[in-house]
One Martini backbone bead per residue (centre of mass of N, CA, C, O) as a GRO file, in nm:
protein
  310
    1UNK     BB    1   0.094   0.033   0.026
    2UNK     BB    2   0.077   0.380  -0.115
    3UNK     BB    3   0.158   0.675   0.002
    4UNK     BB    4   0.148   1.023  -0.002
    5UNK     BB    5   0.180   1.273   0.175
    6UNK     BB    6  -0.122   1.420   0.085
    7UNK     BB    7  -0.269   1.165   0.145
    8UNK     BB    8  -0.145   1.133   0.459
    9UNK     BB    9  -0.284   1.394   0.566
   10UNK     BB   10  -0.604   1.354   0.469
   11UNK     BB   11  -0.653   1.105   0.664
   12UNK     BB   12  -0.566   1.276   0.946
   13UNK     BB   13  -0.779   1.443   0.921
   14UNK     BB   14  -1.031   1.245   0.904
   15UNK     BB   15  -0.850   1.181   1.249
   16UNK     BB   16  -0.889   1.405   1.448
   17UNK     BB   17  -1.062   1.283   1.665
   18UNK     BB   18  -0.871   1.043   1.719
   19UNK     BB   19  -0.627   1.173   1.799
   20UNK     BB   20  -0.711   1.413   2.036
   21UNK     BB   21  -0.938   1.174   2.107
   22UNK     BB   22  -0.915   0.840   2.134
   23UNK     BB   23  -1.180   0.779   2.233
   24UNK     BB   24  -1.375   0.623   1.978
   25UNK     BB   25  -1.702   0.649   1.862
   26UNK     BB   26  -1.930   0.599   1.663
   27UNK     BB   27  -2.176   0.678   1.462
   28UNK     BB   28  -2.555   0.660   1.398
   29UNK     BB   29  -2.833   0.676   1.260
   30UNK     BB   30  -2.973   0.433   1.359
   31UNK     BB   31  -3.069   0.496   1.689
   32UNK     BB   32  -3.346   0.496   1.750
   33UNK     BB   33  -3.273   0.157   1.749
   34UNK     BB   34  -2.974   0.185   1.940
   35UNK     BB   35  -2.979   0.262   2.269
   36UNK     BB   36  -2.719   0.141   2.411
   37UNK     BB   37  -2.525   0.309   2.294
   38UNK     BB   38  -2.633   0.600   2.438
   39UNK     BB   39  -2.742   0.391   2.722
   40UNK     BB   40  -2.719   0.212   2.977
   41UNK     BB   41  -3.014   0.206   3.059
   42UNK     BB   42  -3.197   0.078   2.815
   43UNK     BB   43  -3.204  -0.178   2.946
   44UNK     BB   44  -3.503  -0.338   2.900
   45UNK     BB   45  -3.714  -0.211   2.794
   46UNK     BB   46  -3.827  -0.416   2.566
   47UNK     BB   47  -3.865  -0.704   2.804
   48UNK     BB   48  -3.720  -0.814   2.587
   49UNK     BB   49  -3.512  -0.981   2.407
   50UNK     BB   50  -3.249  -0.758   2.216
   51UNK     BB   51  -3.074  -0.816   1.898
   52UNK     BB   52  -2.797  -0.631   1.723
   53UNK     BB   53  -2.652  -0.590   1.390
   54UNK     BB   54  -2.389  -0.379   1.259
   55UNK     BB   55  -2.304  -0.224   0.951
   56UNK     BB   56  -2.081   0.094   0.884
   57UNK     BB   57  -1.983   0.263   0.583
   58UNK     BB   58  -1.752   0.474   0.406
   59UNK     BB   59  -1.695   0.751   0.168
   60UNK     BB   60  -1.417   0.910   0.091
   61UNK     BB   61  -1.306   1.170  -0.088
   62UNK     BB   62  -1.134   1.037  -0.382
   63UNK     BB   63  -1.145   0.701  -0.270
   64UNK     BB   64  -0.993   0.612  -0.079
   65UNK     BB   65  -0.809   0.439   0.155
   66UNK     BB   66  -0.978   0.363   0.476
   67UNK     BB   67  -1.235   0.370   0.504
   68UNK     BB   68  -1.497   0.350   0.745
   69UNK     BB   69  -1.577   0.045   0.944
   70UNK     BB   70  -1.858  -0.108   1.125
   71UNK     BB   71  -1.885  -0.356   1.376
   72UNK     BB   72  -2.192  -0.451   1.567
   73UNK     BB   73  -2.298  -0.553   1.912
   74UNK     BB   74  -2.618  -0.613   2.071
   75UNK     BB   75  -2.750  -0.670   2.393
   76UNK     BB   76  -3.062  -0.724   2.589
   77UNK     BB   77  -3.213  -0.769   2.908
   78UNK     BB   78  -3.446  -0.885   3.157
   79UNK     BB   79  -3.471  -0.973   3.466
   80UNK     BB   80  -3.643  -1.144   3.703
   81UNK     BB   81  -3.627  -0.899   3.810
   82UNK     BB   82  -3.782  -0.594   3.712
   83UNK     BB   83  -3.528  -0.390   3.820
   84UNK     BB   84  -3.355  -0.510   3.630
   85UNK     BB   85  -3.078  -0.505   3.377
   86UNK     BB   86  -2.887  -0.568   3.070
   87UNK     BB   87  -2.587  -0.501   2.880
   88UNK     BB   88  -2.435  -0.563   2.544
   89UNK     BB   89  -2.138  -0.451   2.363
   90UNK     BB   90  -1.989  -0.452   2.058
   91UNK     BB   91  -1.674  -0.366   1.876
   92UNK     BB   92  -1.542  -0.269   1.548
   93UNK     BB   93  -1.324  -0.043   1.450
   94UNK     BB   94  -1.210   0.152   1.102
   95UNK     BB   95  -0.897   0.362   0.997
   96UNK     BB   96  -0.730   0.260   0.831
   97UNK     BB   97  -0.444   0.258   1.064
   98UNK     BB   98  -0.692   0.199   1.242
   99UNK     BB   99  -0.798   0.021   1.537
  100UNK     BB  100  -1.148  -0.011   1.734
  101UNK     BB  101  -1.231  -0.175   1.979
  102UNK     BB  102  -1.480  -0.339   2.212
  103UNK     BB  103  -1.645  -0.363   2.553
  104UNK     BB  104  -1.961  -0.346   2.730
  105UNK     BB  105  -2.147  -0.338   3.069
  106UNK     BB  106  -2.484  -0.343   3.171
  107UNK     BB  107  -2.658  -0.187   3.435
  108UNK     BB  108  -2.961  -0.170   3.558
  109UNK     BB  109  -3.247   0.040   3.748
  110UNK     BB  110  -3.584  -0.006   3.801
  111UNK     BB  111  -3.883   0.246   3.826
  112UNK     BB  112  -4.202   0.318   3.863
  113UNK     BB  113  -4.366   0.612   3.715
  114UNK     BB  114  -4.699   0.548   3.634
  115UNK     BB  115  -4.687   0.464   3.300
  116UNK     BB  116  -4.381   0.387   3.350
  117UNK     BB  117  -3.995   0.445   3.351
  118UNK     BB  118  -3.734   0.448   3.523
  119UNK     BB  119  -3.330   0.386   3.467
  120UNK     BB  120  -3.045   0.330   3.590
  121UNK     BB  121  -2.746   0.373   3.449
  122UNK     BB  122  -2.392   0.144   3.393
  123UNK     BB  123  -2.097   0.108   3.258
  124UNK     BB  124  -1.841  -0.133   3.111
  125UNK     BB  125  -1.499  -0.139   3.001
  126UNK     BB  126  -1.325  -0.145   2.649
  127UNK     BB  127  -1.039  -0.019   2.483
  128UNK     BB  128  -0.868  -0.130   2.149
  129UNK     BB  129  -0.601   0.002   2.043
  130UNK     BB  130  -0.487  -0.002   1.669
  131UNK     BB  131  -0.155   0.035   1.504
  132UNK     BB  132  -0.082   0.043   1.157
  133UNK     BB  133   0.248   0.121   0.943
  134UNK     BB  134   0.382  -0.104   0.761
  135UNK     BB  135   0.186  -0.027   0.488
  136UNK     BB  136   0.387   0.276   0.461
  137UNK     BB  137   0.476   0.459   0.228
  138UNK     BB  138   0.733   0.717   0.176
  139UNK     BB  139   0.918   0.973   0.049
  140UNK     BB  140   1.036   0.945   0.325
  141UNK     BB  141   1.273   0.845   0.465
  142UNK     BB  142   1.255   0.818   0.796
  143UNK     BB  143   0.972   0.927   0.902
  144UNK     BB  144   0.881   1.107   1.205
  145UNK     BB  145   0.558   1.007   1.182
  146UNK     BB  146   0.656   0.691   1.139
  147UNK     BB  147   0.843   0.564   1.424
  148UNK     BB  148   0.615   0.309   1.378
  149UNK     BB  149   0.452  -0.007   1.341
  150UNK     BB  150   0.308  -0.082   1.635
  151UNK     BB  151  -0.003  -0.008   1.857
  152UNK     BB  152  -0.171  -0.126   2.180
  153UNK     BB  153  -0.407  -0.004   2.330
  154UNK     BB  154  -0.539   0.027   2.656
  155UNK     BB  155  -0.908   0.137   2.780
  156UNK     BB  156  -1.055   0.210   2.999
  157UNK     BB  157  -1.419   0.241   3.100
  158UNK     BB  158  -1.690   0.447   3.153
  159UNK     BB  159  -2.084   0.491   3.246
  160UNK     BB  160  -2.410   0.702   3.217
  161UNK     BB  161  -2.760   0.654   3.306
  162UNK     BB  162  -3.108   0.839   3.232
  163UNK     BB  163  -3.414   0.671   3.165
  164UNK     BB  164  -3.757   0.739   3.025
  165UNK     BB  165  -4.061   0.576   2.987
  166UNK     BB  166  -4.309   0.452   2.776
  167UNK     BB  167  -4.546   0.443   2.490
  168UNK     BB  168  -4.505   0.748   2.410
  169UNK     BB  169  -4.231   0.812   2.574
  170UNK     BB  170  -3.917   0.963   2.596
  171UNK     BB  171  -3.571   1.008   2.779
  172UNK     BB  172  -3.224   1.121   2.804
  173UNK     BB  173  -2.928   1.082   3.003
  174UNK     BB  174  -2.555   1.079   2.891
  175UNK     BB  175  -2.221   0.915   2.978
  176UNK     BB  176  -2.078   0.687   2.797
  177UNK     BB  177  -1.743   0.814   2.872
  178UNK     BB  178  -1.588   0.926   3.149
  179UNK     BB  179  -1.339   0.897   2.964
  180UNK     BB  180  -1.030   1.066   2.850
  181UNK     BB  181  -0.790   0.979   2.569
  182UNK     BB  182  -0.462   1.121   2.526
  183UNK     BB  183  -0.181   1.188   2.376
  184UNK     BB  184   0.180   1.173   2.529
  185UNK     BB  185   0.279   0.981   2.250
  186UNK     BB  186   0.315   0.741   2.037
  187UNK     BB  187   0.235   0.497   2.287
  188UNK     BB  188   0.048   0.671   2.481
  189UNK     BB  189  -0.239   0.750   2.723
  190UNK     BB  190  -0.421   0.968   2.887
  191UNK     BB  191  -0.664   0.985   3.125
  192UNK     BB  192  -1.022   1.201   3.195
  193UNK     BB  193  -1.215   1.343   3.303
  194UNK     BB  194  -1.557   1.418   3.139
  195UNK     BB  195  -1.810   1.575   2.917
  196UNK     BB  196  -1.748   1.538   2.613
  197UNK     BB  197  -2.019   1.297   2.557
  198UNK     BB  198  -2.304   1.425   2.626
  199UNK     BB  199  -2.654   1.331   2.620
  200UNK     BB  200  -2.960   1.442   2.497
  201UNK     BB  201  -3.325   1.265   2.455
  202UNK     BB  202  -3.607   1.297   2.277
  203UNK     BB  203  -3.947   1.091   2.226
  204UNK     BB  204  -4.246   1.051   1.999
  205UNK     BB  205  -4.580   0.901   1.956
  206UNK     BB  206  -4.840   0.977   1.682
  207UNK     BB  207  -5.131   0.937   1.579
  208UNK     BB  208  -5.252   0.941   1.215
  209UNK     BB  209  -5.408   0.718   1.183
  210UNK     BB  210  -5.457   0.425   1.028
  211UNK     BB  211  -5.163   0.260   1.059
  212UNK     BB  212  -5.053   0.555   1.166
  213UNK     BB  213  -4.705   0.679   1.252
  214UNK     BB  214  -4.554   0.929   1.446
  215UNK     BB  215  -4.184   0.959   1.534
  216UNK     BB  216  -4.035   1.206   1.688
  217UNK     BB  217  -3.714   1.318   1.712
  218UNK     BB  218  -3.412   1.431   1.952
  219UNK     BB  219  -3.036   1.509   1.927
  220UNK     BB  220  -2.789   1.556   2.189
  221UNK     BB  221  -2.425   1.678   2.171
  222UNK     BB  222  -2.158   1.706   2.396
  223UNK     BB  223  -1.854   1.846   2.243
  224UNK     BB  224  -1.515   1.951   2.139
  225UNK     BB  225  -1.734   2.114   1.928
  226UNK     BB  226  -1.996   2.123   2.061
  227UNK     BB  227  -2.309   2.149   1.968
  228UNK     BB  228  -2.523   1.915   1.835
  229UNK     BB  229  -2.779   1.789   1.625
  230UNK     BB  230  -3.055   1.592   1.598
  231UNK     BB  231  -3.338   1.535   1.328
  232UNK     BB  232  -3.633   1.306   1.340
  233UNK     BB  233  -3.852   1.125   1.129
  234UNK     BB  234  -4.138   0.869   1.143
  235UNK     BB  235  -4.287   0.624   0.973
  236UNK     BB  236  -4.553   0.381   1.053
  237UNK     BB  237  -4.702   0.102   0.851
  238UNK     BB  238  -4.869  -0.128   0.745
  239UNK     BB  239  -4.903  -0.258   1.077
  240UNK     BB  240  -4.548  -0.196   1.107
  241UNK     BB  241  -4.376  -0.313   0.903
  242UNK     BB  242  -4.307  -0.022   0.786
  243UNK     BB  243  -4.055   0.221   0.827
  244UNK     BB  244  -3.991   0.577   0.768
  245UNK     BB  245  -3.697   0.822   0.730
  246UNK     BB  246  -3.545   1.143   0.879
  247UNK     BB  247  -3.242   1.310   0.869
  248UNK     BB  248  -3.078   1.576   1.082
  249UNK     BB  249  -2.759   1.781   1.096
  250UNK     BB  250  -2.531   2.006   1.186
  251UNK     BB  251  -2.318   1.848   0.958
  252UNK     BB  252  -2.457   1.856   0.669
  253UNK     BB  253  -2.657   1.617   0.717
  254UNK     BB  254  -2.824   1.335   0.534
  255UNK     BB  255  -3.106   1.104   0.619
  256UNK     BB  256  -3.214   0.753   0.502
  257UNK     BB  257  -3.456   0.544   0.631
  258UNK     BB  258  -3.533   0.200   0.650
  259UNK     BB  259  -3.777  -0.043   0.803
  260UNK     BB  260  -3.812  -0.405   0.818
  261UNK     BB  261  -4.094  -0.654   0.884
  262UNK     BB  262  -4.037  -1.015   1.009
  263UNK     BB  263  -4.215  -1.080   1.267
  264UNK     BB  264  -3.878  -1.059   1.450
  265UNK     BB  265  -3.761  -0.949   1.256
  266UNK     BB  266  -3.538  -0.672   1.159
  267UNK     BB  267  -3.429  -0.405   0.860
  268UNK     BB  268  -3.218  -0.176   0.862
  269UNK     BB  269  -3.136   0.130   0.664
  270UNK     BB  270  -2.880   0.363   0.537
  271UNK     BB  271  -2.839   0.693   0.419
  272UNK     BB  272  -2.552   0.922   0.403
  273UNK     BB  273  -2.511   1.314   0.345
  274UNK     BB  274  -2.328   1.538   0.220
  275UNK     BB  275  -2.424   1.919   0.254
  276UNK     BB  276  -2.308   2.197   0.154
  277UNK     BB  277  -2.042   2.100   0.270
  278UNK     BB  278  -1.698   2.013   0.328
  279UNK     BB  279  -1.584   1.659   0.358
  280UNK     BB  280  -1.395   1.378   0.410
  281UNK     BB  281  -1.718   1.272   0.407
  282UNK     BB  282  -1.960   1.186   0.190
  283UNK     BB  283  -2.070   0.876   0.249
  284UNK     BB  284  -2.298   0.632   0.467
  285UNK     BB  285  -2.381   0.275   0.525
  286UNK     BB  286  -2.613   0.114   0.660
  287UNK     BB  287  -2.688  -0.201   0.890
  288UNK     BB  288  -2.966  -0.381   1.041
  289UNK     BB  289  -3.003  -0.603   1.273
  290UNK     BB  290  -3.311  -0.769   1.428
  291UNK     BB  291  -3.396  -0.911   1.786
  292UNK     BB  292  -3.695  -1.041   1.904
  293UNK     BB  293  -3.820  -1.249   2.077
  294UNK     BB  294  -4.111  -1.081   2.043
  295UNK     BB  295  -4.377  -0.895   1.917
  296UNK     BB  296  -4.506  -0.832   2.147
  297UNK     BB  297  -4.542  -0.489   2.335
  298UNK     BB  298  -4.666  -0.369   2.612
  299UNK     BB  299  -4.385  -0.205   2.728
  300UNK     BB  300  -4.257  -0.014   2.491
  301UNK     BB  301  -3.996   0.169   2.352
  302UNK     BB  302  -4.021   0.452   2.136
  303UNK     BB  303  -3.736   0.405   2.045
  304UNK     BB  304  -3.833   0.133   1.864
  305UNK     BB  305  -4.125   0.134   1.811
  306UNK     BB  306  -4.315  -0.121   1.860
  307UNK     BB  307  -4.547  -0.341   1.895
  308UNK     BB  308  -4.869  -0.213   2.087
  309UNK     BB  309  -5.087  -0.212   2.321
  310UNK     BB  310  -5.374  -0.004   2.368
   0.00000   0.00000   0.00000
């Protein structure tokens, strides 16, 4: 693999967020089925097992190699104890000569509050970066930038949030990750509580017509570049069969997505375009599988907006 110079710049300009702060997590298009990302309380809100397979990649504006590609796997459900329940994530992103995997374990504590539920949770888990420049050719040799060959971090972490639900309504706030880990060296990173990954979100779901359900949300992320906003609206047709949504963000993306049911199995897909901003990343695709052990849920998350008994 051969990189010019000016290659090599552009990539790792598409990796600030990277550099700066060690610690990075892929975003994710269709949040609004993948609670479990956004906050460890999420974990049982659908009272029923919900496991879900997501692989999402991007491509670099001029084709380059080593655009984004994330694999990830979530599973939550509720404990016997009815106020219990846990939830894990496994993931692995890949960026050029950077791969970040990790895996994080939830638990939370919930309790009723008139016709819905409060939740209280927090994650433990685990990144590890790993750093390969073995296939990097330079135009100078033993150049300074790249004066190591391979480098694997690890990277403990924690996180917390409160997230409340009903039939109609959600809201939540966490922070996924209470630590954040910057460079040191080439081959060190020190970690520091941060607060700069804290999430606030909420929305609702409203009766449009028969079998027609209309269900807008919003997610705030507070970030070491400011504040972002998501802006997504979904509609739920057919018997609940077909789902069709759109999103806006501040980074001057638009989202398309559409999810299918079929029985408990769900498969949904998203395809990311920026407009009118240039940036270093054209577009990108996602693609969802989720399962329900049941398909009708008395008291599910709108989060999800599955099939609910009136």
């Amino acid at each position: 693999m051969y990189y010019s110079r000016d290659k090599v710049f552009l990539i790792f300009f598409c990796l600030l967020s990277v550099g700066a702060v060690a610690q990075y997590h892929p975003q994710y298009s269709q949040y609004m089925f993948n609670g479990l990302a956004l906050n460890p309380a999420y974990a049982g809100s659908t009272e029923v097992l919900n496991i879900a397979a997501i692989y999402r990649s991007s491509q670099l504006k001029g084709n380059f190699e080593g655009a984004p590609v994330t694999q990830t796997f979530v599973g939550d459900f509720p404990l016997q104890n009815p106020n219990l329940a846990i939830g894990l994530t496994v993931f692995n992103d890949r960026i050029n000569i950077i791969r970040q995997s990790g895996a994080y374990f939830a638990y939370c504590y919930r309790v009723r509050i008139g016709a819905g539920k409060l939740s209280f949770g927090m994650q433990a888990g685990f990144d590890l970066r790993h750093e390969d420049q073995t296939n990097i050719i330079t135009l100078q040799p033993d150049d300074p930038m790249f004066n190591f060959d391979k480098n694997n971090t690890f990277m403990p972490n924690t996180g917390i949030g409160a997230y409340y639900y009903d039939k109609r309504f959600f809201a939540g706030l966490s922070i996924p990750q209470l630590l954040a880990y910057s460079p040191q060296t080439a081959r060190s990173y020190k970690g520091k509580l941060t607060a700069s990954n804290a999430m606030l979100y909420a929305g609702t779901i409203i009766p449009a017509g028969k079998n027609i359900k209309v269900k807008p949300s919003t997610l705030m992320r507070y970030t070491s570049k400011g504040i972002r906003f998501d802006v997504s609206c979904n509609v739920l047709m057919l018997n609940d069969i077909l789902e069709l949504g759109v999103s806006w963000r501040t980074s001057s993306t638009m989202v398309a997505m559409a999810q299918f049911r079929i029985n408990s199995f769900y498969i949904g897909i998203a395809r990311d375009h920026t407009i009118g901003k240039p940036g270093a990343i054209n577009a990108s695709h996602e693609i969802m599988l989720r399962y329900n052990l049941i398909r009708i849920v008395k008291a599910s998350s709108p989060l999800l907006f599955l099939n609910q008994n009136e």
